[in-house]
GUKOLVEX-333434 format. One record per residue: x, y, z of N, C-alpha, C in turn; residue in three letters. Coordinates in steps of 0.05 Angstrom, whole numbers, padded with zeros to 5 digits, always signed. Layout:
BEGIN
XYZXYZXYZala/...
% end
This chain:
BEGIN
+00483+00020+00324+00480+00005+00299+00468-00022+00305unk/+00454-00028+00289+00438-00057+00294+00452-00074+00275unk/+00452-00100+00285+00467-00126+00268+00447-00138+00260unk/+00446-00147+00234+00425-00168+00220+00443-00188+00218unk/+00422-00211+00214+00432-00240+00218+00408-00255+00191unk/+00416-00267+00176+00394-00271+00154+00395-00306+00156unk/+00378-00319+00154+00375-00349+00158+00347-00362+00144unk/+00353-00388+00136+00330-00398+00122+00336-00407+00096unk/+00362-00389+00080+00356-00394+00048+00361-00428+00043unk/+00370-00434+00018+00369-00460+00011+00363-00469-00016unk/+00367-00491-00021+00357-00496-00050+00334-00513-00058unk/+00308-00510-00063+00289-00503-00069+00270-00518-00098unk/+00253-00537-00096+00242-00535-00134+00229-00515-00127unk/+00218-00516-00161+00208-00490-00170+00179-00501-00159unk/+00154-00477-00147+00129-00481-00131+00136-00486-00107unk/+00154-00484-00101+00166-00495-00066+00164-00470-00042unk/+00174-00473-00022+00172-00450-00010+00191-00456+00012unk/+00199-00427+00022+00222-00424+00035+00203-00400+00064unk/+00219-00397+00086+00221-00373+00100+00240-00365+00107unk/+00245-00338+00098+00277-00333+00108+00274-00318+00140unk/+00287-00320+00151+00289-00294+00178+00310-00286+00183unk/+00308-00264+00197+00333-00248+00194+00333-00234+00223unk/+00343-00240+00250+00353-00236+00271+00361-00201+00279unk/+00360-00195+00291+00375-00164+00291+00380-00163+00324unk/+00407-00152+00333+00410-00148+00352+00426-00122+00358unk/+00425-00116+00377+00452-00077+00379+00430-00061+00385unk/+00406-00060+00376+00383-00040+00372+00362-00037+00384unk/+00343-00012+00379+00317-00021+00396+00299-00034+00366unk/+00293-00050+00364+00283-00058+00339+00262-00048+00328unk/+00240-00039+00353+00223-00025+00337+00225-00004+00331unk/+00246+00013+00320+00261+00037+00309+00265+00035+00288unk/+00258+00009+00277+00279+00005+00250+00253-00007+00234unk/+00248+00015+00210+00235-00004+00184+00250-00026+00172unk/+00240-00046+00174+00258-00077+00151+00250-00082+00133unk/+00267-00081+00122+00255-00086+00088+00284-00119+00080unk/+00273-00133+00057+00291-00147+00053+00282-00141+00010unk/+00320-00149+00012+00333-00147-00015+00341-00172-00032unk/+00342-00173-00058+00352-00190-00065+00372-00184-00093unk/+00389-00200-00093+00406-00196-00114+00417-00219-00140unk/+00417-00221-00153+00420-00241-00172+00450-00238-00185unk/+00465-00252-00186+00495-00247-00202+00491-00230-00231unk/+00507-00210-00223+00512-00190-00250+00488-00174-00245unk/+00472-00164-00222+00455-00149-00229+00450-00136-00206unk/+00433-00120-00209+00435-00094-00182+00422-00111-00163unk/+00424-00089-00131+00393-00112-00120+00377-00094-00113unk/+00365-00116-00112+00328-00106-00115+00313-00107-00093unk/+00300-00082-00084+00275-00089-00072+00253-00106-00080unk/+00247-00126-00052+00228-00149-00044+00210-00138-00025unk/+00214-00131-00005+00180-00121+00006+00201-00102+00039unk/+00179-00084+00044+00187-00079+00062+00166-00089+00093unk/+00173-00079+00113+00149-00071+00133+00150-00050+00149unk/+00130-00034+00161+00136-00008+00182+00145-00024+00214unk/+00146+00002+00232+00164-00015+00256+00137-00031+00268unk/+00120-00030+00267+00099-00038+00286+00084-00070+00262unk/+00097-00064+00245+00070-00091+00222+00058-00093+00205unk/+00046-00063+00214+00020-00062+00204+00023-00050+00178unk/+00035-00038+00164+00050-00032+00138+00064-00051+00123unk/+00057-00053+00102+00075-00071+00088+00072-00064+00062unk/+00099-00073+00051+00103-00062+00019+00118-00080+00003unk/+00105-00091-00022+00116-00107-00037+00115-00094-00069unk/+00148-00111-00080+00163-00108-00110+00126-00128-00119unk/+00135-00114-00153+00114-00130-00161+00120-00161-00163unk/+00141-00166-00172+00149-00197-00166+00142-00210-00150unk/+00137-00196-00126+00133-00215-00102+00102-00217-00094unk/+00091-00193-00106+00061-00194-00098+00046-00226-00098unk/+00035-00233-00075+00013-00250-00079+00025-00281-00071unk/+00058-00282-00072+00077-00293-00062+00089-00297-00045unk/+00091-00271-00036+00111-00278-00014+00107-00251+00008unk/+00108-00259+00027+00097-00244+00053+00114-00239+00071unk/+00116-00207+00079+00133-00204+00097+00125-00198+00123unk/+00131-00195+00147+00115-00199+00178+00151-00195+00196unk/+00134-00188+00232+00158-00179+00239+00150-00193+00269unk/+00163-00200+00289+00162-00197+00315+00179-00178+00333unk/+00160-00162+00340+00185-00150+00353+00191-00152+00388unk/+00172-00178+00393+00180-00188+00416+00207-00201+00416unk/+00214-00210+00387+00239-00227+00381+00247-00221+00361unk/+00253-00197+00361+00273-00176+00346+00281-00193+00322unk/+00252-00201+00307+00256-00217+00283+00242-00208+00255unk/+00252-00205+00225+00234-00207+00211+00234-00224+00197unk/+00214-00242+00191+00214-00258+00159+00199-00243+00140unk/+00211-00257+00117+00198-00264+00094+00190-00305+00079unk/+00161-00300+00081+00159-00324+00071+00156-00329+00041unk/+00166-00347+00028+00156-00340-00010+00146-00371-00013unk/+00126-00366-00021+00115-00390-00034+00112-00387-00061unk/+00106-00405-00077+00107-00420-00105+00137-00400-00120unk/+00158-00400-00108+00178-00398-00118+00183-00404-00142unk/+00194-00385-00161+00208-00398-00188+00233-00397-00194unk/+00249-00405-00218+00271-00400-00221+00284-00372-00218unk/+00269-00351-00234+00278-00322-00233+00275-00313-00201unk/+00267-00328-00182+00271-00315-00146+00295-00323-00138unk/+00318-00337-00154+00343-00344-00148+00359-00314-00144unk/+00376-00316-00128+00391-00287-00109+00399-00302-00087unk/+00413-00280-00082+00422-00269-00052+00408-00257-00044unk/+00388-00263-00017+00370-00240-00005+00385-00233+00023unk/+00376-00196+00031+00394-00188+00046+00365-00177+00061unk/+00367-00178+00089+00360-00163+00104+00375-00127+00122unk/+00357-00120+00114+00362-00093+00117+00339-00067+00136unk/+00353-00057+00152+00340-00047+00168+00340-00009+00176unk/+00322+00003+00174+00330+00039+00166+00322+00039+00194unk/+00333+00063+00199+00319+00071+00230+00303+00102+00230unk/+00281+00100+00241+00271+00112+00243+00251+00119+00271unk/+00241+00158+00271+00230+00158+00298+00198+00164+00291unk/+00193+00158+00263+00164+00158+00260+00148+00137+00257unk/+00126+00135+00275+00097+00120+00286+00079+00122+00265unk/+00095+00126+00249+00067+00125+00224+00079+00102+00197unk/+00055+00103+00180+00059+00077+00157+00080+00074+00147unk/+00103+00087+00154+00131+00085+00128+00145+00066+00123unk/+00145+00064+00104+00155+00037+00095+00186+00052+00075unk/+00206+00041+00069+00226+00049+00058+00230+00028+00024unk/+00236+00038+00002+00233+00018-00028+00263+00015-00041unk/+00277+00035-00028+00302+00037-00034+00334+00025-00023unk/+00350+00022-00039+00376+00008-00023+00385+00036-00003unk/+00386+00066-00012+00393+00082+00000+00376+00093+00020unk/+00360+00084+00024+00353+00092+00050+00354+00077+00075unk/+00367+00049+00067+00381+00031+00087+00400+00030+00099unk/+00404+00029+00122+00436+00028+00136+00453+00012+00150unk/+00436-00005+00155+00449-00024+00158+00438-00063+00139unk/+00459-00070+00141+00450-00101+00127+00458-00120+00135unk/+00451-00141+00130+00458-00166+00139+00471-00187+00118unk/+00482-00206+00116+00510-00213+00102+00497-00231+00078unk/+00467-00233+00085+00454-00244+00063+00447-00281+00067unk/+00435-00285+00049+00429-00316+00045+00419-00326+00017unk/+00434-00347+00008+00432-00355-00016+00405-00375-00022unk/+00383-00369-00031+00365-00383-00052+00372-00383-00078unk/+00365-00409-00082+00367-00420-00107+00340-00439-00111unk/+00321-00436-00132+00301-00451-00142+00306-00459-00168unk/+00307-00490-00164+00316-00500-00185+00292-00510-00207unk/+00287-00513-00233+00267-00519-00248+00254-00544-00251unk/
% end
C-alpha cells in the first residue's frame, strides 16, 4: 500500500495561485495512476485531473481545464497539481489519490472508486 502525503494548500485571493504536492511513499510509484480530488463541505468530492504512471496522460474536470495542471516526478515519487487564476468556487479539501496499476498504456482513472489509496488531504480556500 502506498502512503500519500498532500502539501501546499493555503489561503489564497481570488486570480492567485497555489501548487499542491502530494508525496507517496510504501510503493513503486510508477504503478500507480494519481489523480487528485477535491471536496467542498456538504458535498461529494470531485474529480480534478488525473495523470498516467509515466506523464504523458493527463485528464482534467471541466472546472479545471485551462487552469490548473497536473504533472508527476517519478524520480521523487511526487505529484502536483498547480491552479492558477483560482476562484472562490476552487475552495475544498483536495486529496491526493493514487490506483495501482500494471498497464503501460494512457490510463488515466475519473472516479473516487477506482482509487485506493488517499492521502489526508489539504485545505484551499480562495477568498474574493
Amino acid at each position: 500500500q502506498v502512503q500519500l502525503v498532500e502539501s501546499g494548500g493555503g489561503l489564497v485571493q481570488a486570480g492567485g495561485s497555489l501548487r499542491l504536492s502530494c508525496a507517496a511513499s510504501g510503493g513503486t510509484f510508477n504503478n500507480y495512476v494519481m489523480g487528485w480530488f477535491r471536496q467542498a463541505p456538504g458535498k461529494e468530492r470531485d474529480f480534478v485531473a488525473a495523470i498516467n504512471w509515466s506523464g504523458g496522460t493527463t485528464y482534467y474536470a471541466d472546472s479545471g481545464k485551462g487552469r490548473f495542471t497536473i504533472s508527476r516526478d517519478n524520480a521523487k515519487n511526487t505529484v502536483y497539481l498547480q491552479m492558477n487564476s483560482l476562484k472562490p468556487e476552487d475552495t475544498a479539501v483536495y486529496y491526493c489519490a493514487a490506483a495501482g496499476t500494471s498497464s503501460r498504456w494512457s490510463v488515466v482513472f475519473t472516479t473516487v472508486y477506482e482509487y485506493g489509496n488517499w492521502g489526508q488531504g489539504t485545505q484551499v480556500t480562495v477568498s474574493s
